[in-house]
N, C-alpha and C positions, 0 to 999 in steps of 0.2 A: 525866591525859589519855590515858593510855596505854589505861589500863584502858576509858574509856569507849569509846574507837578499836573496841577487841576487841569491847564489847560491843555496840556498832552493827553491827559486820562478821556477829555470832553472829546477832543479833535479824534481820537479812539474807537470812541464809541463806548466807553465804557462806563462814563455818566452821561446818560441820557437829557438827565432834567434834574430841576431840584422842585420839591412839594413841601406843602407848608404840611406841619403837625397841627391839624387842628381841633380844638375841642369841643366838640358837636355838642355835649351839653350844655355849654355855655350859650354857645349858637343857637338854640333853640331845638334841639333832634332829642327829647332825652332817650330815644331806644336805637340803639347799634349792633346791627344783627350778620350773622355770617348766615346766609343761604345757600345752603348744599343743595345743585342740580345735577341731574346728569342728561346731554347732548348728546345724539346719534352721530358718531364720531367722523364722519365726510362733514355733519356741518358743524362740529365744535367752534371751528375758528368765527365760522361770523354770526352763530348765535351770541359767541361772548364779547362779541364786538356790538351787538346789537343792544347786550344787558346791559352794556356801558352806559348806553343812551339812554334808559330807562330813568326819568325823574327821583330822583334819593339813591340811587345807586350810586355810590363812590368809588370802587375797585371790583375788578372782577377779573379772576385767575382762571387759566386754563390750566388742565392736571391731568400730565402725558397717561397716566394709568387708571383703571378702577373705573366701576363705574360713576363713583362721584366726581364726573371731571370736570364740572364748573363749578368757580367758589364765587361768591356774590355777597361782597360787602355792603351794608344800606344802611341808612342810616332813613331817620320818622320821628313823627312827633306826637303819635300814638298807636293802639294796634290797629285802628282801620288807615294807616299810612302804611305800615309793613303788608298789611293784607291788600293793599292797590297795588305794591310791588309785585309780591310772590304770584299774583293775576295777572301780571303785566310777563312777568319772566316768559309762564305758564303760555300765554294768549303767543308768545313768540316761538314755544315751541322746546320749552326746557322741559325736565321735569322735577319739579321742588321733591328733593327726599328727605331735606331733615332743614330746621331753622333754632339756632343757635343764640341767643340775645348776650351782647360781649360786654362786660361791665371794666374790661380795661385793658390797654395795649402797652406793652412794652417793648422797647426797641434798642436796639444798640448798635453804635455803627461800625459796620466792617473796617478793621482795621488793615488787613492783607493788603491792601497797597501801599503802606507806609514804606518809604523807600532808605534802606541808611547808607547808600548813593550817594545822596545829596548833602 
């Protein structure tokens, strides 16, 4: 039953994908940084589609309000690695306003579709 749950929720749309939790220091990145941009909002969508593509970028959020509405997860293996980034973000047309260095993630997973249905 378990299985079918997942597979209703997938067929859905409501899980997209599954990602691995990985440990970039282990992996060799030891610096993981959140870069706060802000986008001229006609072209938010496909500048953050763009900063995906950027080498060491991991994630990057769009953020419907404010002017910081691109977020830019990176991940380096030192600071002239984060400083090709925030060049690279920059050269596509973001503008970096703040850089954040994240010494650790916590997560916990949404429970709200637990079904007592089943």
């Amino acid at each position: 039953t378990v299985r079918n749950r997942i597979q209703q929720l997938e067929e859905a749309g409501v899980i997209r994908g599954y990602h691995a939790d990985v440990d970039y220091e282990i992996s060799g990145f030891q610096l993981y940084t959140l870069i706060v941009c802000t986008a001229p909002m006609p072209d938010r969508e496909e500048l953050a589609a763009e900063a995906a593509e950027v080498p060491g970028v991991v994630e990057v959020q769009e953020v419907m309000t404010g002017e910081a509405n691109v977020l830019v997860r990176a991940v380096g293996t030192d600071g002239d690695d984060l400083t090709r980034i925030g060049e690279e973000l920059d050269e596509l047309g973001l503008r970096v306003s703040d850089e954040e260095l994240i010494r650790n993630t916590h997560r916990h997973p949404l429970s709200h579709f637990e079904s007592s249905d089943e």
